[in-house]
C-alpha positions as a Markdown table, in Angstrom:
| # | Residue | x | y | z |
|---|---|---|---|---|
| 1 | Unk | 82.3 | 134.1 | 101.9 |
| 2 | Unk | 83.8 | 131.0 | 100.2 |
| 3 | Unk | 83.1 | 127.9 | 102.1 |
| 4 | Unk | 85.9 | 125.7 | 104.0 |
| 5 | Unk | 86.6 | 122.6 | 104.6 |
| 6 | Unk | 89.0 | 120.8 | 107.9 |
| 7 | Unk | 92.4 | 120.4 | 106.2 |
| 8 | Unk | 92.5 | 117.0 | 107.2 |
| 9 | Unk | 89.4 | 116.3 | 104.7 |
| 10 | Unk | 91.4 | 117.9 | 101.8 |
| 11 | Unk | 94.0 | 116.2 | 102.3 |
| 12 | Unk | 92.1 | 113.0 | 102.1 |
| 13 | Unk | 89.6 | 113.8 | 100.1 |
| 14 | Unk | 90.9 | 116.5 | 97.6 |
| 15 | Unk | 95.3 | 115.3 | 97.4 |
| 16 | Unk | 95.2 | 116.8 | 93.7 |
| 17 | Unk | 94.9 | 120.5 | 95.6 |
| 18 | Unk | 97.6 | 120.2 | 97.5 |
| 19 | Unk | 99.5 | 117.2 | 96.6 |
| 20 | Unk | 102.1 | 115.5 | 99.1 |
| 21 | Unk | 103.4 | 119.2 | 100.2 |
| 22 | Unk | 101.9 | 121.2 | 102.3 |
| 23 | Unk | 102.0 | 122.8 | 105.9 |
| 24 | Unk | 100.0 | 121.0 | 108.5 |
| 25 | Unk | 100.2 | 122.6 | 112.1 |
| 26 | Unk | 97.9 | 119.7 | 114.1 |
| 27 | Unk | 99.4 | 118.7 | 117.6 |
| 28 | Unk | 101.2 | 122.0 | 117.9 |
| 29 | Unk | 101.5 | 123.6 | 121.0 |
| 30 | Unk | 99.7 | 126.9 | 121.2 |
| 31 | Unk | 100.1 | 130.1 | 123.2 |
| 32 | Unk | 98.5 | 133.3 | 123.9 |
| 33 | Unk | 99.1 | 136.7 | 124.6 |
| 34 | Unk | 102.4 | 137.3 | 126.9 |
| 35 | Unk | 103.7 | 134.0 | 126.3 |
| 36 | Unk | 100.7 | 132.1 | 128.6 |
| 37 | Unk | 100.4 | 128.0 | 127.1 |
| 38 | Unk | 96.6 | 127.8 | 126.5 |
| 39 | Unk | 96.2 | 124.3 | 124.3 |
| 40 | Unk | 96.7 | 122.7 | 121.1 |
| 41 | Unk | 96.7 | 122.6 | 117.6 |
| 42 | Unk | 93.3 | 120.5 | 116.8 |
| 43 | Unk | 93.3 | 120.9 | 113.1 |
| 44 | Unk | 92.7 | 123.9 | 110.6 |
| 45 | Unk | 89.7 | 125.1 | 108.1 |
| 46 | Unk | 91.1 | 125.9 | 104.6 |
| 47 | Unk | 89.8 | 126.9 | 100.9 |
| 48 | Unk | 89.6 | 123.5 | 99.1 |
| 49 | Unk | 89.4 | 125.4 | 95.7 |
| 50 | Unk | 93.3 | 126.6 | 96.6 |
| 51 | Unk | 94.3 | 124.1 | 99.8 |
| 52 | Unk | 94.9 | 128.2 | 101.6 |
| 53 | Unk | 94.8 | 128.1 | 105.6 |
| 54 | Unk | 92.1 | 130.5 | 106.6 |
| 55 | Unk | 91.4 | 129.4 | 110.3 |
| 56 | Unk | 93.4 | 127.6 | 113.1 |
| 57 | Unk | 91.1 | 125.6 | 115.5 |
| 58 | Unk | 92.9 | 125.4 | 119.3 |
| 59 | Unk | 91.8 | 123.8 | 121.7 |
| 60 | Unk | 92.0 | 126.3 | 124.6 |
| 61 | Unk | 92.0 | 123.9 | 127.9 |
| 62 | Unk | 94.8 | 125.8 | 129.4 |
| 63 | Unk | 92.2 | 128.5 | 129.7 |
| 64 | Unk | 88.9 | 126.9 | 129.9 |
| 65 | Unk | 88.3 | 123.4 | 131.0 |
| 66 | Unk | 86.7 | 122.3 | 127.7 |
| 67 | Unk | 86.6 | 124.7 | 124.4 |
| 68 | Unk | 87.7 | 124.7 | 120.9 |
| 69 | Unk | 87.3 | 128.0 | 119.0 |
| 70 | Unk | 88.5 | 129.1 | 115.7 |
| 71 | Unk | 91.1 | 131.7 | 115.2 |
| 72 | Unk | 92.2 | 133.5 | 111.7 |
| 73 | Unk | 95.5 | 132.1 | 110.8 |
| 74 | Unk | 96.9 | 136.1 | 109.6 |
| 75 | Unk | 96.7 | 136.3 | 114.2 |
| 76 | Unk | 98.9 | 133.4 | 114.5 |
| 77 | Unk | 103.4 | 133.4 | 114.4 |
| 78 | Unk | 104.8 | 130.0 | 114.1 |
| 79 | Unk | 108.1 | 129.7 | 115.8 |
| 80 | Unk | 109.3 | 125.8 | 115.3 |
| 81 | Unk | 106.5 | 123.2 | 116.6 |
| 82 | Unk | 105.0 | 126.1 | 118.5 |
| 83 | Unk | 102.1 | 128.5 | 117.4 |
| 84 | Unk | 101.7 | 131.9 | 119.3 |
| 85 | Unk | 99.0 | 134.4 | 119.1 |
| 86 | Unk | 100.2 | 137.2 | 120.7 |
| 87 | Unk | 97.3 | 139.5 | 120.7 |
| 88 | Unk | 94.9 | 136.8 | 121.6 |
| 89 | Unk | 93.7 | 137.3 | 125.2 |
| 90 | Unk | 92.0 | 135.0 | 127.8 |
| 91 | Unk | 88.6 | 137.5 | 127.7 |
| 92 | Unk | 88.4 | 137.2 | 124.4 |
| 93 | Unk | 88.6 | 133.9 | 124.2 |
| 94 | Unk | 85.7 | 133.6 | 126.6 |
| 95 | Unk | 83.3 | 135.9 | 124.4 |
| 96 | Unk | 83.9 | 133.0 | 121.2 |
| 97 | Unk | 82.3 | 130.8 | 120.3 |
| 98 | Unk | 82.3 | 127.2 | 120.8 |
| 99 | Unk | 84.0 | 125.4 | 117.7 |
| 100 | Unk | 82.9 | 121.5 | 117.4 |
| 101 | Unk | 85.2 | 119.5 | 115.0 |
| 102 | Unk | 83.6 | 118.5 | 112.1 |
| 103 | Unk | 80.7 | 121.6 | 112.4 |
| 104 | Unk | 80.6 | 124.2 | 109.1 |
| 105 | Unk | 82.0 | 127.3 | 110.4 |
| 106 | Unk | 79.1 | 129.3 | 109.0 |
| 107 | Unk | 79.2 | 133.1 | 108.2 |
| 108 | Unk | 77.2 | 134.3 | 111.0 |
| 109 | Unk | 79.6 | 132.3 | 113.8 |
| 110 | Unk | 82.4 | 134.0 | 111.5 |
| 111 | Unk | 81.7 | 137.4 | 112.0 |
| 112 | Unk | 80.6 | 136.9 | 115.6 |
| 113 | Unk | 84.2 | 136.1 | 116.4 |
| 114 | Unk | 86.0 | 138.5 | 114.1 |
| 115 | Unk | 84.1 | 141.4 | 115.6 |
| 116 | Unk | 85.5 | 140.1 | 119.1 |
| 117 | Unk | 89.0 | 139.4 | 117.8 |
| 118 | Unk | 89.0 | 143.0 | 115.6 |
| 119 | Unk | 88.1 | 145.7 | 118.4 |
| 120 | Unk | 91.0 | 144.6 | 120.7 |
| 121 | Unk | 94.0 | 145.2 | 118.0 |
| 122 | Unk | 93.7 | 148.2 | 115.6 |
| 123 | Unk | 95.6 | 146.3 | 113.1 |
| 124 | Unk | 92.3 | 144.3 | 112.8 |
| 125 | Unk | 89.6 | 146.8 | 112.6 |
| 126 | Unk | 88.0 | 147.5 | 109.7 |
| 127 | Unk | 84.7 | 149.2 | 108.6 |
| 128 | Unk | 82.4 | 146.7 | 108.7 |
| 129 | Unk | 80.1 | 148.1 | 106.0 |
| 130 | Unk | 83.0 | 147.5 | 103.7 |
| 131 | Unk | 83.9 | 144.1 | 104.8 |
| 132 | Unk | 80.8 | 142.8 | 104.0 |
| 133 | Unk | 80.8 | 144.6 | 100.5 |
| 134 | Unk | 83.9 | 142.7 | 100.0 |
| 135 | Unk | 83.0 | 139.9 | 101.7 |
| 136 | Unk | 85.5 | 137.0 | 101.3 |
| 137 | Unk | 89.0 | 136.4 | 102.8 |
| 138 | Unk | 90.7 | 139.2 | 101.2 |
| 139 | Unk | 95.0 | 139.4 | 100.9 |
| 140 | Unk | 95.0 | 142.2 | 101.8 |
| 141 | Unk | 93.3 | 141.6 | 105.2 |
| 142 | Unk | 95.8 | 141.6 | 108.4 |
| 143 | Unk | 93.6 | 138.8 | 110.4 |
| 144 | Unk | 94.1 | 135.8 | 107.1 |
| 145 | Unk | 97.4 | 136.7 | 106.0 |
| 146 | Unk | 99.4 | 133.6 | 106.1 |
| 147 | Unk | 102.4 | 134.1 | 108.7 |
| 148 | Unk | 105.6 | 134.8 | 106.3 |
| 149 | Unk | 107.6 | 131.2 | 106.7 |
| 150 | Unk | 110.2 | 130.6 | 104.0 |
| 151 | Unk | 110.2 | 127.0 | 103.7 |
| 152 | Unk | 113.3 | 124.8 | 100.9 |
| 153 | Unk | 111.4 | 122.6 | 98.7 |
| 154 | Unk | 113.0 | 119.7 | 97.2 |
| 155 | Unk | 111.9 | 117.0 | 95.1 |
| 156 | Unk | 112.1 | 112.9 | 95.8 |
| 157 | Unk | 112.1 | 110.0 | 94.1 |
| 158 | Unk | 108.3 | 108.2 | 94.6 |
| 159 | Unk | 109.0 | 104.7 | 93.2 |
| 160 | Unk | 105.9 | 102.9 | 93.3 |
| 161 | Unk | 104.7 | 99.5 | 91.9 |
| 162 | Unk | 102.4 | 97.5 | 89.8 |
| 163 | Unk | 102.3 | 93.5 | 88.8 |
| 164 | Unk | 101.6 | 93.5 | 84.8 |
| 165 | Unk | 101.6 | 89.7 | 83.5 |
| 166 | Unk | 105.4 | 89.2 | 82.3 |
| 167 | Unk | 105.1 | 86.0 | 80.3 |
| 168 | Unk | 103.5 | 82.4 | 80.6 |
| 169 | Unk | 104.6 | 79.1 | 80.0 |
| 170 | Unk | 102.8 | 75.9 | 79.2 |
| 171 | Unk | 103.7 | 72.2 | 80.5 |
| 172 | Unk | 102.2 | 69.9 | 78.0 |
| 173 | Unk | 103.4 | 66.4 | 76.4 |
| 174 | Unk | 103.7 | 64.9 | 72.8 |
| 175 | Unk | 105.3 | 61.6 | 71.2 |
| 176 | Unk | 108.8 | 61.5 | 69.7 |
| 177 | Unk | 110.0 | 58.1 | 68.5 |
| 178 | Unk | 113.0 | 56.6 | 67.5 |
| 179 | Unk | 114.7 | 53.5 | 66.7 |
| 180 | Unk | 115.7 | 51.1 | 69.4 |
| 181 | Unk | 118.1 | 48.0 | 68.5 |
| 182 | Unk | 117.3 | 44.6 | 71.1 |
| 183 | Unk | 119.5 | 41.9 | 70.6 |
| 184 | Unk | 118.1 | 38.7 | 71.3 |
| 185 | Unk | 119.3 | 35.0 | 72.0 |
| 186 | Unk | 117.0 | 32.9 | 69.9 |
| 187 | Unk | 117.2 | 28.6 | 70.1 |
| 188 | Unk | 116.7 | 26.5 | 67.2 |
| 189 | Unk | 117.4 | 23.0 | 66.4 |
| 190 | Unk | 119.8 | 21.8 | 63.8 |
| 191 | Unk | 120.1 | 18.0 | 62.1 |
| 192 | Unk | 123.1 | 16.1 | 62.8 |
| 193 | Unk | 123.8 | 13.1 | 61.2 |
| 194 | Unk | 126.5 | 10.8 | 62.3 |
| 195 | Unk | 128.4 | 7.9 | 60.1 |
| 196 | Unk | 129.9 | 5.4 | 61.2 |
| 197 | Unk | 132.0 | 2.9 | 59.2 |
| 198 | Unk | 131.2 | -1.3 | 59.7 |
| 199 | Unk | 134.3 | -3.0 | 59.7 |
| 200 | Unk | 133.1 | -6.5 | 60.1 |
| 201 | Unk | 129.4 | -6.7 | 58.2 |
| 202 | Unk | 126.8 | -9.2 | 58.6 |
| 203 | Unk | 124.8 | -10.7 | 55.3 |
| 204 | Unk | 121.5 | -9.5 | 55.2 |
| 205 | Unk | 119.4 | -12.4 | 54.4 |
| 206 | Unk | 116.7 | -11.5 | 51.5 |
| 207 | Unk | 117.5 | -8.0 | 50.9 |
| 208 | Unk | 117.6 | -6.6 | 47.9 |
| 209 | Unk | 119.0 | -3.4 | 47.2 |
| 210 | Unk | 116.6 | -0.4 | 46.4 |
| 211 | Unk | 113.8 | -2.9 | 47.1 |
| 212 | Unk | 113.2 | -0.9 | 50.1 |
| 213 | Unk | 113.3 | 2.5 | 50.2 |
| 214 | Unk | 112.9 | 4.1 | 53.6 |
| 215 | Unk | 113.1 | 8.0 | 54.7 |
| 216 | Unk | 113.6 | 9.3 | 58.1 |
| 217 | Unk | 111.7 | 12.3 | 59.0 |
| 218 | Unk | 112.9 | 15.2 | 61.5 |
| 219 | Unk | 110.8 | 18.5 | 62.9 |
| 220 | Unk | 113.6 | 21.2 | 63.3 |
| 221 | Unk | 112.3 | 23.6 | 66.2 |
| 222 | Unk | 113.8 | 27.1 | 66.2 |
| 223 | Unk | 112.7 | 30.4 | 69.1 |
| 224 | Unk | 111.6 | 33.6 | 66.9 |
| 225 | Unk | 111.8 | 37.1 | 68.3 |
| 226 | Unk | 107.7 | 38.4 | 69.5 |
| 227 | Unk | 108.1 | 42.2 | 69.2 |
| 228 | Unk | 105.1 | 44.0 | 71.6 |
| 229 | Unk | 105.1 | 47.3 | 73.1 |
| 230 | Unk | 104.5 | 48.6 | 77.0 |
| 231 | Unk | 104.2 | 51.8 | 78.4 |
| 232 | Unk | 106.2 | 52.9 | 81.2 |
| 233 | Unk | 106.3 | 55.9 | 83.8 |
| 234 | Unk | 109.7 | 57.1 | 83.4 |
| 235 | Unk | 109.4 | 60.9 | 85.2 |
| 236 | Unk | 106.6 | 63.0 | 86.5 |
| 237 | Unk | 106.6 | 66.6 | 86.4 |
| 238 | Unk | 104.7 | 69.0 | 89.2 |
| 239 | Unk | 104.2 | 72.6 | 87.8 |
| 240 | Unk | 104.3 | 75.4 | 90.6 |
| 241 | Unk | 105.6 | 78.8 | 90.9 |
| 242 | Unk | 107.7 | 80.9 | 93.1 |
| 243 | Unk | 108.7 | 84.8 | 93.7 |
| 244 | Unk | 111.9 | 85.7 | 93.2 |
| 245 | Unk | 113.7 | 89.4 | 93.8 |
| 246 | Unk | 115.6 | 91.2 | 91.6 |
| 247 | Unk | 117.1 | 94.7 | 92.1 |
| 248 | Unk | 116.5 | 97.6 | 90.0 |
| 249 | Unk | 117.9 | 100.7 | 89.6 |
| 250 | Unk | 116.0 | 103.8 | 89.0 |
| 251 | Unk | 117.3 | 107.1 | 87.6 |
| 252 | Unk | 115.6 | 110.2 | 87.2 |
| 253 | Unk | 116.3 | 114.2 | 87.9 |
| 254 | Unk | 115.2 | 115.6 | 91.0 |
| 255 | Unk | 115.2 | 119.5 | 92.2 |
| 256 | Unk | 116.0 | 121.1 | 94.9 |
| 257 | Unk | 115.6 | 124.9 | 96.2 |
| 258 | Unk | 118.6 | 126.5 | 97.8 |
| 259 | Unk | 118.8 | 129.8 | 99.9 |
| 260 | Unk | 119.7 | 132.6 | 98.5 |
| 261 | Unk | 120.9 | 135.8 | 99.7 |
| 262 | Unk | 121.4 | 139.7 | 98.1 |
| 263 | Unk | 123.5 | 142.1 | 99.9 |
| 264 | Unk | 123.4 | 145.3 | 99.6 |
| 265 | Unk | 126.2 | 147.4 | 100.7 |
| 266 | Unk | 128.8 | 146.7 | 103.6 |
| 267 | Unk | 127.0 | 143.7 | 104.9 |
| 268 | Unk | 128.0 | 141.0 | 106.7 |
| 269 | Unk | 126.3 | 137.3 | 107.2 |
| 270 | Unk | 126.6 | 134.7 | 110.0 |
| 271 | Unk | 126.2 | 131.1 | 108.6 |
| 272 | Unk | 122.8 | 131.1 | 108.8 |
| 273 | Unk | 122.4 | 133.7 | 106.6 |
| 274 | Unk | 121.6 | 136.4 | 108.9 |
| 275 | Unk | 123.3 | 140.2 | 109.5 |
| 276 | Unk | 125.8 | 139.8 | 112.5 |
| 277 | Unk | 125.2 | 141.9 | 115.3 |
| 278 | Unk | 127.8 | 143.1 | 118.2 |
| 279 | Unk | 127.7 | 143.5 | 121.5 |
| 280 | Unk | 125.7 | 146.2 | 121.4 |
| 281 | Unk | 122.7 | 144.6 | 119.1 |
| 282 | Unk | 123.8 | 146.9 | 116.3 |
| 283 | Unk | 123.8 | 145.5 | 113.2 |
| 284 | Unk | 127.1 | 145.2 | 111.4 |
């Protein structure tokens, strides 16, 4: 037989099987034959080549005080959150065996239980000889047909994202120069001579003119301009970053599937798509 695995490792283990859809009946409420509430939904055991359901494991505390078995899916009807089997009985309950999560469901504990569930339902019984020549979980087999449940796909948007480098900058420095104009007071000293006219001139006694010659001397100061250079901080610059948010939208195509409905004949159709029936249950 081809070997399972719990759902829930497929899921996590194997996602390209089965990708982001597909049916998952943990935590729902299970019942047995004439409507009796026996347990739970624990999990389920399913092909991981092809992500198909092959067993339901229940926890069957409303019967017994502490067991888990494994039922084949093809016994189960699923009716909102709520799974029923309705040929699944106490006694043979009680004659499976014990299911521990996590254990491999090997083919000896699998045919143990189907010979139990097949000889109380003749829609079950087979000849065994031939089951085991065609060992497997065959289609065509009543006990692992999937439950017919038309379910509406549709697709959705998955937007996910990544950081990718967008740019970079770099804060350096270099030297620009240009011309700068100082205007500058400077001092300096200039000569000035002052005349003045004798009106009532005394003899010089002995003198004779251009005997002697005499020059006065006079130093001239004068400021001049001493050009040096000094550096200054003028700004200082601190280089961080921060995150800012922008919107974006994204456009793509989705697909969804939509009911759809073929009469045939005089047929009439409530809103939910099914025949109308009147008082007397007849269809219409």
């Amino acid at each position: 037989m081809a070997r399972l695995m719990p759902l829930s490792d497929i899921t996590a283990q194997h996602s390209d099987v089965l990708g982001n859809d597909y049916y998952d009946p943990t935590g729902q409420t299970a019942y047995g034959m004439n409507g009796d509430k026996i347990g739970t939904i624990r999990g389920a055991l399913a092909e991981p080549e092809t992500g198909k359901i092959r067993y339901l494991i229940v926890d069957v505390g409303g019967w017994f005080s502490s067991k888990e078995v494994v039922v084949p899916v093809g016994m189960s009807q699923f009716q909102g959150d709520e799974v029923h089997f309705t040929n699944l009985t106490k006694e043979q309950v009680g004659d499976m065996r014990e299911y521990r999560m996590g254990e491999e469901y090997g083919e000896e504990a699998q045919m143990s239980d189907e010979r139990v569930l097949r000889a109380a339902h003749k829609d079950y019984q087979v000849d065994e000889s031939q089951y085991a020549a065609k060992a497997g979980y065959r289609d065509d087999d009543a006990m692992y047909q999937t439950p017919e449940k038309l379910r509406l796909l549709e697709e959705r948007l998955m937007v996910n994202k990544d950081r990718f480098v967008a740019g970079s900058v770099e804060v350096g420095k270099r030297v620009e120069s240009h011309q700068e104009n100082v205007n500058v007071d400077l001092k300096r000293e200039e000569v000035v001579i002052e005349r003045h006219a004798v009106t009532d001139g005394q003899p010089v006694e002995g003198a004779v003119l251009g005997a002697d010659s005499q020059t006065m001397r006079v130093d001239l100061e004068a400021e001049r301009a001493n050009v040096s250079k000094q550096a200054f901080v003028t700004e200082e610059v601190t280089v961080g970053k921060r995150e800012v948010t922008d919107s974006q939208t994204v456009t793509d195509t989705v697909s969804r599937e939509v009911l759809e409905v073929n009469k045939t004949g005089d047929v009439r159709l409530d809103a939910d798509g099914k025949p109308m029936m009147d008082d007397t249950n007849r269809k219409l």
